[in-house]
C-alpha positions as CSV (number, residue, x, y, z in Angstrom):
1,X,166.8,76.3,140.7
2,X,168.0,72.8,140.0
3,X,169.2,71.1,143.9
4,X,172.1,70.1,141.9
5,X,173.4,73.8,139.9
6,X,175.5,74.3,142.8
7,X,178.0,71.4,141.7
8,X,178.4,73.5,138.6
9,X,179.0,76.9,139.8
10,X,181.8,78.3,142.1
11,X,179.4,78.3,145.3
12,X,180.1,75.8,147.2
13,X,179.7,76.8,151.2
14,X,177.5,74.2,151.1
15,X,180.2,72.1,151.9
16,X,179.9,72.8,155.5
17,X,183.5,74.1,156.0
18,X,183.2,77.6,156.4
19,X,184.4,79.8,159.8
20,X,187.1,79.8,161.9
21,X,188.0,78.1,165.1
22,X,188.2,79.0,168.7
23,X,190.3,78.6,171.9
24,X,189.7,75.5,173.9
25,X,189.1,75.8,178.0
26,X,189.1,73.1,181.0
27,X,186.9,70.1,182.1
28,X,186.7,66.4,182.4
29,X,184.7,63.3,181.5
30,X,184.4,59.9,181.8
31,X,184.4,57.9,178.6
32,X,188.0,57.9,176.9
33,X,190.9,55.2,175.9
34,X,194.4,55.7,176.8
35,X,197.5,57.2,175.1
36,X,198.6,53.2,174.7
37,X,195.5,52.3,173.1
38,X,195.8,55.3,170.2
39,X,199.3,54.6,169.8
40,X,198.1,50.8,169.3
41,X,195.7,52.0,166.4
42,X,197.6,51.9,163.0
43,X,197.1,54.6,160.8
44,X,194.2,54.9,158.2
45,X,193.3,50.6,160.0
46,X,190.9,48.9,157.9
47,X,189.7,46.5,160.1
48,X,186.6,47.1,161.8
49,X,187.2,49.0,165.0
50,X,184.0,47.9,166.9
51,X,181.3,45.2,166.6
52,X,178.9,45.8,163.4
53,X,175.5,44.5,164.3
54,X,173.5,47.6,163.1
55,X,172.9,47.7,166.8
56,X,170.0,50.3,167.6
57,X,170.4,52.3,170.9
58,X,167.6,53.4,173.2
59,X,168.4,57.4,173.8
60,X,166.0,58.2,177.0
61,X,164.4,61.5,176.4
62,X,164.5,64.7,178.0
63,X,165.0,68.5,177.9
64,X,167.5,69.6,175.5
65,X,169.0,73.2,175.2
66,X,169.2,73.7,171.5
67,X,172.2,75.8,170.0
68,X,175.1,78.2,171.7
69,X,175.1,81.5,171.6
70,X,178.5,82.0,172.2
71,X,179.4,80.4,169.0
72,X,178.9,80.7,165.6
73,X,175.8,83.0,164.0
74,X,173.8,79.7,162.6
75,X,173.8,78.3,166.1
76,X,172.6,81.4,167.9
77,X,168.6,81.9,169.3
78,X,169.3,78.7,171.4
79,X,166.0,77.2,173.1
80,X,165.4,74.9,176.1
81,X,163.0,72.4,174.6
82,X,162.2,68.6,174.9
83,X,163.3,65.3,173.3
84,X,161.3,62.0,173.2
85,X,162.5,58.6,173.8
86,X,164.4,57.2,170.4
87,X,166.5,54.5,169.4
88,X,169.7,55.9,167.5
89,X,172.4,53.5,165.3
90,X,175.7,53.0,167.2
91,X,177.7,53.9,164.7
92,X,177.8,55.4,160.6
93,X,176.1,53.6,157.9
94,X,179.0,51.8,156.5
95,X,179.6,50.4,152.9
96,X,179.4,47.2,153.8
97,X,175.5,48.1,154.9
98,X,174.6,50.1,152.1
99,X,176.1,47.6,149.9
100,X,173.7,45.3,150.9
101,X,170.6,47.5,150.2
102,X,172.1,48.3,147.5
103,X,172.1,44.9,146.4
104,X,168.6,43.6,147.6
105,X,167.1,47.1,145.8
106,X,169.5,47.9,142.5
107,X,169.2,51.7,144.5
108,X,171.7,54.2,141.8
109,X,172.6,56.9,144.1
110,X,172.0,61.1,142.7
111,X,176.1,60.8,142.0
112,X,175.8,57.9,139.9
113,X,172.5,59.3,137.3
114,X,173.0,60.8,134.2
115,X,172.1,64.6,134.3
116,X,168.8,65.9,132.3
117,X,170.3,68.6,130.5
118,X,166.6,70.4,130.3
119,X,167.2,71.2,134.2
120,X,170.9,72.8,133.9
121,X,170.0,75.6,130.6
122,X,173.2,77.3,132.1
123,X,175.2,74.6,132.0
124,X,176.8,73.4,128.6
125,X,175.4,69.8,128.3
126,X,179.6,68.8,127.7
127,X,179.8,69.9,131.5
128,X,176.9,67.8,132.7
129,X,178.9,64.8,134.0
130,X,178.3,62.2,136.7
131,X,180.3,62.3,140.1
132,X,180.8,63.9,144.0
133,X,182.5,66.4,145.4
134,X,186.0,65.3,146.5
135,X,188.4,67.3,148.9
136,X,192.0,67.6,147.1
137,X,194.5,69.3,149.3
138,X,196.2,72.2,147.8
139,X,200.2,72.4,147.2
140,X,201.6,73.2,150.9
141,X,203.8,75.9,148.8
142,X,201.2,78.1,147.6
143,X,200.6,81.0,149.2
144,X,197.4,82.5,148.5
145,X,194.7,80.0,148.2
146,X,190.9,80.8,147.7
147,X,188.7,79.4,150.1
148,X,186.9,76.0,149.6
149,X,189.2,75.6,146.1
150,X,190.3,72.6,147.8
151,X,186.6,71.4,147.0
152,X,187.1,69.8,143.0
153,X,183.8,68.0,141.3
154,X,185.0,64.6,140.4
155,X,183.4,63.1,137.7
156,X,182.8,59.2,138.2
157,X,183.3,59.9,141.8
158,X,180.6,58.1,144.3
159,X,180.0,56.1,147.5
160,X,182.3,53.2,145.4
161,X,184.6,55.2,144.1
162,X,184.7,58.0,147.1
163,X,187.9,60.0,145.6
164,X,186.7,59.4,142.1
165,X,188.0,56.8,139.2
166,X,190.9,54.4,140.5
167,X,189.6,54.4,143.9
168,X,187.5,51.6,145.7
169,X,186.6,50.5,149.1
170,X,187.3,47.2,148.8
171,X,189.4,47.2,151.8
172,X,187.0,50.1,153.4
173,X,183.8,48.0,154.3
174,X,183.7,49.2,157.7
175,X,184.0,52.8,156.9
176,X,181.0,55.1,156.6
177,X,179.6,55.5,153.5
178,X,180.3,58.8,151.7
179,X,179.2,60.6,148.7
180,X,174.9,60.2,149.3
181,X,172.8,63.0,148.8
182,X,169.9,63.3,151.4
183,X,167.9,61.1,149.1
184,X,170.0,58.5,149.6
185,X,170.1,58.2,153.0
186,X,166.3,58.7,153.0
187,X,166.1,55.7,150.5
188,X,168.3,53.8,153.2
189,X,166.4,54.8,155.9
190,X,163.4,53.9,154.7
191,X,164.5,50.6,153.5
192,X,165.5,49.7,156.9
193,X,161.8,50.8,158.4
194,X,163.9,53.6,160.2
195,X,164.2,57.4,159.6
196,X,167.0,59.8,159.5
197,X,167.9,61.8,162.6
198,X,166.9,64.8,163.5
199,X,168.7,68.0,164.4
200,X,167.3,68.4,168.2
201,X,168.0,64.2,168.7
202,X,171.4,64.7,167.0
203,X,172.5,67.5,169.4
204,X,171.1,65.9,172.5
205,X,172.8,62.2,172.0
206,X,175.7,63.9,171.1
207,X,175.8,66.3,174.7
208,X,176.8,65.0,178.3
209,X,173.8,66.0,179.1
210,X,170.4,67.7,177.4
211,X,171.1,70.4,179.3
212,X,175.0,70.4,179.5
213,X,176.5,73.4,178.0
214,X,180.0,72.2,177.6
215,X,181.8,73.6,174.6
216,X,182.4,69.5,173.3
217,X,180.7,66.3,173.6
218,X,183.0,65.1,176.3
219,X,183.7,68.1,178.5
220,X,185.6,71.9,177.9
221,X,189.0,69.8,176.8
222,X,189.7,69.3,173.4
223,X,191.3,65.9,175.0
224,X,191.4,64.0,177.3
225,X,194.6,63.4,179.0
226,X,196.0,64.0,175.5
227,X,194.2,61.4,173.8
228,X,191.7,62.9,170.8
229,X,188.3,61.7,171.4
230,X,187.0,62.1,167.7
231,X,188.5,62.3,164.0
232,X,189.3,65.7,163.5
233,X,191.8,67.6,161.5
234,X,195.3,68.5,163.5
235,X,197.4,70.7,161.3
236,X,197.5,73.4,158.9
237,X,194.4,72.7,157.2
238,X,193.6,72.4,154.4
239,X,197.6,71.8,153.5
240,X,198.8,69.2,155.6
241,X,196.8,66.8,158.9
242,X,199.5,65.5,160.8
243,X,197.0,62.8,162.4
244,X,196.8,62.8,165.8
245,X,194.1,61.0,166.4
246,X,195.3,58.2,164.6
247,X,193.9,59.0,161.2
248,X,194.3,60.8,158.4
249,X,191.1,61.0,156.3
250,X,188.2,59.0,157.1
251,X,188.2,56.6,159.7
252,X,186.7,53.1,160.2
253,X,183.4,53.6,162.3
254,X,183.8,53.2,166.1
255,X,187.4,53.7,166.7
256,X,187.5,56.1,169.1
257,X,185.0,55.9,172.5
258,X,181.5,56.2,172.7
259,X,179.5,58.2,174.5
260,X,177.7,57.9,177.5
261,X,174.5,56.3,175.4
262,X,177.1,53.8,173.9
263,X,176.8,55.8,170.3
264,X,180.1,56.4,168.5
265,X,181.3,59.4,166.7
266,X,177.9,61.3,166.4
267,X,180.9,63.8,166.4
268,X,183.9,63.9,163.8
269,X,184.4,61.3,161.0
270,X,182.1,62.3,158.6
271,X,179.4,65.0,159.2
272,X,175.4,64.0,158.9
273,X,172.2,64.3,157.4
274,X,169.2,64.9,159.3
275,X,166.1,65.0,158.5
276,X,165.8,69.0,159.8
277,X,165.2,72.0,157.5
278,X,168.4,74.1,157.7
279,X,167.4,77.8,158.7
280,X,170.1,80.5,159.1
281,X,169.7,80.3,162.9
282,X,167.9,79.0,165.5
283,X,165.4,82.1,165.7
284,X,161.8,81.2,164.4
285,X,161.1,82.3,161.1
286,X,157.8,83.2,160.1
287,X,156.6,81.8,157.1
288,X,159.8,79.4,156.8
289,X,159.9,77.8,153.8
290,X,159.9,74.0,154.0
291,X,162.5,73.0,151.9
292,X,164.8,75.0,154.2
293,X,166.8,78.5,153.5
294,X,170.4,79.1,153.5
295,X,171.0,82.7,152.3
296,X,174.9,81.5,151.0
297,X,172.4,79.1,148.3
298,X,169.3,80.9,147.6
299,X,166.4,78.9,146.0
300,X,168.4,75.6,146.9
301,X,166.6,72.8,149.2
302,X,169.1,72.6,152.4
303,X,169.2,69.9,155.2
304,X,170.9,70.7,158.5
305,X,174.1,68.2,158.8
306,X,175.5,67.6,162.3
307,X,178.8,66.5,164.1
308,X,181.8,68.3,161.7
309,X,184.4,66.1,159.9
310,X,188.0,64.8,159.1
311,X,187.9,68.0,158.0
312,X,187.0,70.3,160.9
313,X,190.3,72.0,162.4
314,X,190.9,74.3,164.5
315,X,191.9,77.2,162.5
316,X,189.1,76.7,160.5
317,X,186.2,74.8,160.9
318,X,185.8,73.9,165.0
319,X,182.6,72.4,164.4
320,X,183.3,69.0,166.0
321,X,180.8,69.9,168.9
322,X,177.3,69.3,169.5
323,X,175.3,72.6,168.6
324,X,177.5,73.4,165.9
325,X,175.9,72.8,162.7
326,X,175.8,73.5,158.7
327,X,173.5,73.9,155.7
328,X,174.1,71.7,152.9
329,X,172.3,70.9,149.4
330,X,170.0,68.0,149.4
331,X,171.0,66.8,145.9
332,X,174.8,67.2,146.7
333,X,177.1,64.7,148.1
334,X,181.0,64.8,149.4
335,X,183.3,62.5,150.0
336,X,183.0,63.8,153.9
337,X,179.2,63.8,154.0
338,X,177.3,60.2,155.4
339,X,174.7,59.5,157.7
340,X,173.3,57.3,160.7
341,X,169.2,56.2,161.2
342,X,166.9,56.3,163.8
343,X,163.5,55.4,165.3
344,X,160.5,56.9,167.4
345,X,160.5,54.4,170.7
């Protein structure tokens, strides 16, 4: 099957928004701003939030605990196992970077090329249209809605033109980039003389610790003394976000703390790639295929994505924490999909 047939069928758990959320419990940490400083931060703020130098961070190696058994199924079989030395980017690729490779490489990202009918015979050729998947809240009167119908193909939407024609980031350099397919970010990546992430380095800069099994990256607390630590959905999703954090929708990168390496929002913001195959748990598989295997997409090539979204809420998708994790479609992009880079030390 074509990586992209899923754009044009109703499947789309790929999307990384399925599951439901979970009761938060106690602890502390050390890394957070005050309620003064989030008050300070205007809503939706397009001015950069922290210093972009494409700053690389040395992440010191060590054992990692993989996955959480008390959480949900495609976590499960966690591991103890180690991590090498690696240098991780502080922040999101932003559009303001990957509008400069685009420019020095004329790169068209998989939303922006025209669609070889040949590999869609399903598909009427009329349907085969350019564009992203773009999250459109539904009315907040209707009753019954189907799950991930909030998800609507865009055509002409793409990293540009994130919520499809009309739109721009022209005030949005310093937000992450959006709507790249793992392609993309691989075409970044290696553009840079960097690589993408993997799931294991993900999960451990993310934790307190390697070996800390705390339920979020900064303790048991969803906050801290009230103050959000990460761009997450607060409200009746997928109807209404009353913002919170400070945000509603994406944010600019680094505006709310880093972690203890000095790397901001590994969780919330935007979810991303990595360069791990996405198996359904964490349970070795014998004779894994490499492309990866998500039984919800069968045949489809599937990366792991890390760190949960705008999107992730609490009655629905509470996967802003470290070992939580999704399967998504290599050839498929969102508007709440990007990525960061890395390198072996």
């Amino acid at each position: 099957m074509h990586p992209l047939t899923n754009i044009y069928i109703v499947v789309l758990s790929c999307l990384a928004l399925a599951g439901c959320g979970q009761a938060d419990n106690s602890a502390t940490n050390t890394n957070h701003q005050t309620n003064e400083q989030a008050k300070e931060r205007p809503l939706d703020s397009p001015q950069s939030c922290v210093s972009e130098d494409q700053e690389m961070l040395l992440v010191k190696g060590g054992p990692l605990i993989v996955g959480n058994d008390s959480a949900y199924p495609e976590e499960s079989g966690a591991f103890q196992t180690e991590v090498d030395d690696f240098w991780i980017s502080k922040t999101e690729v932003t559009n303001a970077q990957f509008a400069e490779f685009v420019a020095a490489t004329n790169y068209v990202t998989m939303a922006e090329r025209d669609l070889n009918p040949a590999d869609f015979p399903d598909i009427p050729p009329e349907l085969l249209k350019t564009g992203s998947a773009v999250f459109v809240p539904p009315a907040e009167n209707l009753s019954n809605v189907p799950s991930l119908s909030w998800w609507k193909f865009i055509e002409g939407a793409y990293w540009r033109a994130p919520l499809g024609p009309g739109s721009t980031i022209a005030d949005r350099a310093h937000y992450p980039v959006v709507h790249i397919a793992f392609e993309d970010a691989l075409a970044y990546a290696k553009w840079k003389g960097h690589r993408l992430v993997s799931e294991a380095e993900h999960e451990y800069a993310a934790k307190l610790s390697g070996l800390d099994r705390s339920l979020y990256a900064w303790g048991n607390e969803y906050t801290i003394n009230g103050v959000h630590q990460a761009n997450t959905w607060q409200g009746a999703f997928p109807f209404y976000d009353v913002a919170e954090d400070g945000h509603s929708g994406v944010a600019p990168v680094g505006c709310f703390p880093p972690n203890n390496y000095g790397v901001h929002d590994l969780i919330g913001n935007v979810w991303e790639w990595t360069s791990s195959a996405y198996y359904p748990d964490h349970t070795p598989m014998a004779d894994a295929p490499e492309q990866g295997l998500d039984p919800n997409q069968p045949g489809i090539a599937v990366r792991v994505i890390k760190g949960g979204s705008f999107l992730c809420a609490s009655n629905f998708c509470m996967r802003y924490r470290p070992a939580a994790r999704q399967a998504q479609d290599t050839g498929l992009g969102t508007n709440h999909i990007g990525f960061r880079t890395a390198k072996s030390a």
